[in-house]
C-alpha positions as CSV (number, residue, x, y, z in Angstrom):
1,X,196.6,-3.6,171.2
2,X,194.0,-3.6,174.3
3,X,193.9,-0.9,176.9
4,X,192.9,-3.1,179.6
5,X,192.6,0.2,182.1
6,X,191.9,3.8,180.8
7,X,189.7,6.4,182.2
8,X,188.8,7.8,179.3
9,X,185.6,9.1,180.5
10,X,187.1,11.4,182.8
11,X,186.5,15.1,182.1
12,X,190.4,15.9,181.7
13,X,189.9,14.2,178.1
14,X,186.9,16.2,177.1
15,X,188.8,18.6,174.8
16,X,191.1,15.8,173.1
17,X,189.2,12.8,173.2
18,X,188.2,12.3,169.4
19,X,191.5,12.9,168.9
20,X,193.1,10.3,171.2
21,X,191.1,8.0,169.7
22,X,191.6,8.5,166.0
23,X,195.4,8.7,167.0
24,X,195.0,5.2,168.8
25,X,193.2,4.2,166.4
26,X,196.3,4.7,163.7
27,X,198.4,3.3,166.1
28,X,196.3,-0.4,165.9
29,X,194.7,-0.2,169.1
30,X,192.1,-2.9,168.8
31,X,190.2,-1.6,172.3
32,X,189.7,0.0,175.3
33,X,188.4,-0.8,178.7
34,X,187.3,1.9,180.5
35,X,186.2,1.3,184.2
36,X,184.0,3.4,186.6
37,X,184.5,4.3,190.2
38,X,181.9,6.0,191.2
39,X,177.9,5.0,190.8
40,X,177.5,8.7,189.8
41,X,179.7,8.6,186.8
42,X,178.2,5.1,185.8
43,X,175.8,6.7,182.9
44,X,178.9,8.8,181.8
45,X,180.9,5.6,181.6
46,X,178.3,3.8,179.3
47,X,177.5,6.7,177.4
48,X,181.3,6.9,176.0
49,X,181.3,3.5,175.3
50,X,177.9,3.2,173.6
51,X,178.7,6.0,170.8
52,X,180.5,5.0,167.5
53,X,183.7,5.1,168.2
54,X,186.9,4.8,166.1
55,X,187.7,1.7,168.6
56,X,185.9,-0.9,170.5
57,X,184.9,1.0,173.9
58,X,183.9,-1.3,176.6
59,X,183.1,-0.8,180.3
60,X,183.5,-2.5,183.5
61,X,180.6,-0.5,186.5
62,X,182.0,-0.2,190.2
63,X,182.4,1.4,192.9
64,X,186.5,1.9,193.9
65,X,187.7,1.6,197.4
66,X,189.5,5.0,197.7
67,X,186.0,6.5,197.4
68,X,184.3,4.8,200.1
69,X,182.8,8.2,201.4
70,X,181.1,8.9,198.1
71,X,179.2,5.7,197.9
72,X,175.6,5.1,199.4
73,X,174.8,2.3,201.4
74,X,176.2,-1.2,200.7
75,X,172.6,-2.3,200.5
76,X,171.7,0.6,198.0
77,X,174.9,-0.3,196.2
78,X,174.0,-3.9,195.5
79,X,170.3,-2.9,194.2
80,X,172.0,-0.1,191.8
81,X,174.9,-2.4,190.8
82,X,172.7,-5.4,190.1
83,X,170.2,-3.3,188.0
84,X,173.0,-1.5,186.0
85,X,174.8,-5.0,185.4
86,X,171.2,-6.5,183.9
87,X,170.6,-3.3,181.8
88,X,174.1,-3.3,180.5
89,X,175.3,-6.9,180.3
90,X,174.7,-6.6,176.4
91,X,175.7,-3.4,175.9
92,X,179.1,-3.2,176.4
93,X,179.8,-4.1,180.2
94,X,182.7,-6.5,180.5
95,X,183.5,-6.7,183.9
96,X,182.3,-5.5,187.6
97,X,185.1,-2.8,188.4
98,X,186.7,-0.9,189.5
99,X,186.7,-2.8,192.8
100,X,189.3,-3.7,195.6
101,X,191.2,-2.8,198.9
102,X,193.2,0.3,199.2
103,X,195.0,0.8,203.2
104,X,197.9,2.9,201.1
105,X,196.1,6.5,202.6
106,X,193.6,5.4,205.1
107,X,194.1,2.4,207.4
108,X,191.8,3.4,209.8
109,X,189.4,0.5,211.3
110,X,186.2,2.0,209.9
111,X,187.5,2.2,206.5
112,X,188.7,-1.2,206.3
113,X,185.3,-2.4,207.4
114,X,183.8,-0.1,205.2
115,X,186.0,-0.9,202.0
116,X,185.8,-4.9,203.1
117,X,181.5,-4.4,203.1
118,X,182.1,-3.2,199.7
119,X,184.1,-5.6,197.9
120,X,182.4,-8.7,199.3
121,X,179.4,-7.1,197.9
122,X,180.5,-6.5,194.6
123,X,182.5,-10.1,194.0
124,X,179.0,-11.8,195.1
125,X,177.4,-9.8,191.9
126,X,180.3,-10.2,189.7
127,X,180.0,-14.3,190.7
128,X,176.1,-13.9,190.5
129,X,175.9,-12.1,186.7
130,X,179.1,-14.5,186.1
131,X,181.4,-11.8,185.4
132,X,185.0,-11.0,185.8
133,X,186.3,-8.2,187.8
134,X,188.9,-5.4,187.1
135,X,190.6,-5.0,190.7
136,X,192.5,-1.8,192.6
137,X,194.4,-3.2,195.3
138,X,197.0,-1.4,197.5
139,X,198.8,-2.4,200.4
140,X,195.7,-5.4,200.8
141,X,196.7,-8.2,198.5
142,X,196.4,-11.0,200.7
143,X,193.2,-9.6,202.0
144,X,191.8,-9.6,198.8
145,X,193.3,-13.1,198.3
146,X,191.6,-14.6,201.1
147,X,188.2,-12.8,199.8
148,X,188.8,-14.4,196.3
149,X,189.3,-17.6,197.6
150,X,185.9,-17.4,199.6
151,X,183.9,-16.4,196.7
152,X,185.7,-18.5,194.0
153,X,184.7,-16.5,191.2
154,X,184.7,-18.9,188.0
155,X,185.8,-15.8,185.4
156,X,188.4,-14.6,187.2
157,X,189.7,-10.8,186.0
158,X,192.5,-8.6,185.8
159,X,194.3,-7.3,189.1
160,X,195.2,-3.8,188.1
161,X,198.7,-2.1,188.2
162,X,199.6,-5.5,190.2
163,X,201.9,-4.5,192.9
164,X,202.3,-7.2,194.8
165,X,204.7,-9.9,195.4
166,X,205.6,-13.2,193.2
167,X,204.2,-15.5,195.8
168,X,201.0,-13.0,195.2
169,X,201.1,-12.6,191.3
170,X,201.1,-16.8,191.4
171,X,198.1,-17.1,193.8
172,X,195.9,-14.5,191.5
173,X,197.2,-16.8,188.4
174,X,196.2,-19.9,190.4
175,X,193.1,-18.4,191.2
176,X,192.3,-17.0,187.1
177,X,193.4,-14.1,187.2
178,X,195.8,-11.9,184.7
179,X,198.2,-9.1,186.2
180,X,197.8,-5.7,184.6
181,X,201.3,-4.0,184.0
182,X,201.3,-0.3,182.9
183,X,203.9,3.0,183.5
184,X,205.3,1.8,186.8
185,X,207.0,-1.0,184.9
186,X,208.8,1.0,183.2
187,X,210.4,3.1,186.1
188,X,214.3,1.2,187.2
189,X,213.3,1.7,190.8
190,X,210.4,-0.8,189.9
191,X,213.2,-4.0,190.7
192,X,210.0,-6.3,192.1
193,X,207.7,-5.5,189.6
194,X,210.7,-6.1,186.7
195,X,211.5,-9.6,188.6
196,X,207.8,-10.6,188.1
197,X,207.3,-9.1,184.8
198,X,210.5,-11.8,183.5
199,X,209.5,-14.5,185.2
200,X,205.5,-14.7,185.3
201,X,204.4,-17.0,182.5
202,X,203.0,-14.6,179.0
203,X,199.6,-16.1,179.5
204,X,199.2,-14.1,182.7
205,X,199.8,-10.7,181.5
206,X,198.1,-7.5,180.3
207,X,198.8,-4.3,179.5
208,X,197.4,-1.0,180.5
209,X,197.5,2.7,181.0
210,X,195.5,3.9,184.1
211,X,195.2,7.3,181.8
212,X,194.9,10.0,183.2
213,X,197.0,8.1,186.2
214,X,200.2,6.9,186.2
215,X,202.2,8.0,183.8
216,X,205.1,6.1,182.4
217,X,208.4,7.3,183.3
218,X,209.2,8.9,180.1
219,X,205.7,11.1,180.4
220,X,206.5,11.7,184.2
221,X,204.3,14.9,185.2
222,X,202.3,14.9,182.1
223,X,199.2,13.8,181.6
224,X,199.2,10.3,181.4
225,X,196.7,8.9,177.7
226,X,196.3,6.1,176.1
227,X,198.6,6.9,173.5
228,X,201.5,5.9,175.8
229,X,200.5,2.3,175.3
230,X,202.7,1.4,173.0
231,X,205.9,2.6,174.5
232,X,205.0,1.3,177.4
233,X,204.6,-2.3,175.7
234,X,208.1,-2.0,174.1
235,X,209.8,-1.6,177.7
236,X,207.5,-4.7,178.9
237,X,208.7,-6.7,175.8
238,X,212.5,-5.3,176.6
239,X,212.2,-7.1,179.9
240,X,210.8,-10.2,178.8
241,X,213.4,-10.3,176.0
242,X,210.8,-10.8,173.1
243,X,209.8,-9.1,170.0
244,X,207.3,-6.2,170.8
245,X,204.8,-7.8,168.6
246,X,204.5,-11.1,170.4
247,X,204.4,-9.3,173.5
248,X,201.6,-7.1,172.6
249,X,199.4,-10.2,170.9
250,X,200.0,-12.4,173.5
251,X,198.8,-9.5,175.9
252,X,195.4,-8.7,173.6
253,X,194.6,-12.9,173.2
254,X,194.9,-12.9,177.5
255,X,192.7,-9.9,177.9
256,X,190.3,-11.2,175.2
257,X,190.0,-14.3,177.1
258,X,189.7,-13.0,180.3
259,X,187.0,-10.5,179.6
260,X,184.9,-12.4,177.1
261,X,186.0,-9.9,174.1
């Protein structure tokens, strides 16, 4: 079992994580991606995943849309993200992310330039180190569609918590990409989400958490950790109508390919 999106790294795990892990760990978690959002938190991301672990830790370096006024310059961005990509391309990185579009809390004109600056920034150095990339996008999915099919990125990636539309989930397929189901699948109001979850093909699906963010239904208001995984897997299998097993294989052979595991 894969983890394809956990912040693990984040400081509400610093009293639990060892534990966490050695419980994933007896629970046959294989891996754990864990993504970064801000360029501050970079060296915090790749000093998790560099210790011995009980798991494979790997990493994916970003900078994520709904932070747009913590980043520096897009310029400054590209120089830091470049040199962290070559320092870490053997070390553990994976994937350029966590990148995207997010008009779900600000829509304003500025931001959307500013988030739009970002993201065609960070595609051109996922295409240039010939990476894939882990993608946040809210409210912008044929935005980012259009900017995906301008760059043409030949790895692809994994559109996180897709939320989109099946005429969407099929153009990210078309295009090599995966769609990263987690908690909200497993809420009844998700109808859309359940629709595409039955009728995408296996190959095209991944799972995730998003710990210490959205939590599944039946951890509603609780932290949300990777631990939830499983559960979360069994109501994905539920709706495809297969064995849990197969579901969860299937899901860790798609990420593995996807991100070069």
């Amino acid at each position: 079992m894969i983890d394809t999106h956990c912040h693990l790294d984040f400081p509400v795990f610093d009293h639990d994580r060892s534990s966490l892990l050695q419980q994933a760990k007896e629970s046959g978690f294989e891996g754990i991606i864990v993504p970064a959002v801000v360029q501050k938190d970079w060296p915090r991301v790749i000093g998790l995943c560099e210790q011995r672990n009980l798991i494979a830790l790997n990493f994916a370096l970003g900078l994520h849309p709904c932070f747009v006024d913590q980043h520096v310059s897009v310029d400054e961005a590209e120089v830091a993200l470049n040199e962290a990509v070559l320092r870490s391309v053997t070390g553990g990185l994976v994937a350029v992310g966590e990148i995207g579009l997010d008009h779900f809390i600000d829509s304003s004109e500025d931001n959307r330039k500013n988030q739009h600056a970002l993201l065609t920034m960070q595609l051109a150095v996922a295409k240039k180190h010939d990476l894939p990339v882990l993608l946040h996008v809210r409210k912008a999915h044929d935005e980012v569609l259009k900017c995906l099919r301008k760059v043409q990125l030949p790895k692809g990636g994994i559109v996180h918590a897709f939320s989109g539309s099946e005429q969407q989930a099929n153009q990210y397929c078309e295009l090599g990409f995966v769609l990263g189901i987690g908690g909200s699948a497993t809420y009844d109001r998700a109808k859309k989400l359940a629709r595409i979850i039955r009728q995408a093909p296996l190959e095209s699906l991944v799972l995730e958490t998003d710990a210490p963010d959205i939590p599944p239904v039946f951890a509603r208001g609780e932290r949300n950790t990777p631990l939830n995984l499983p559960r979360i897997a069994r109501y994905v299998a539920e709706l495809r109508g297969v064995d849990v097993a197969s579901l969860v294989e299937q899901a860790s052979v798609n990420a593995k390919r996807v991100l070069g595991l």
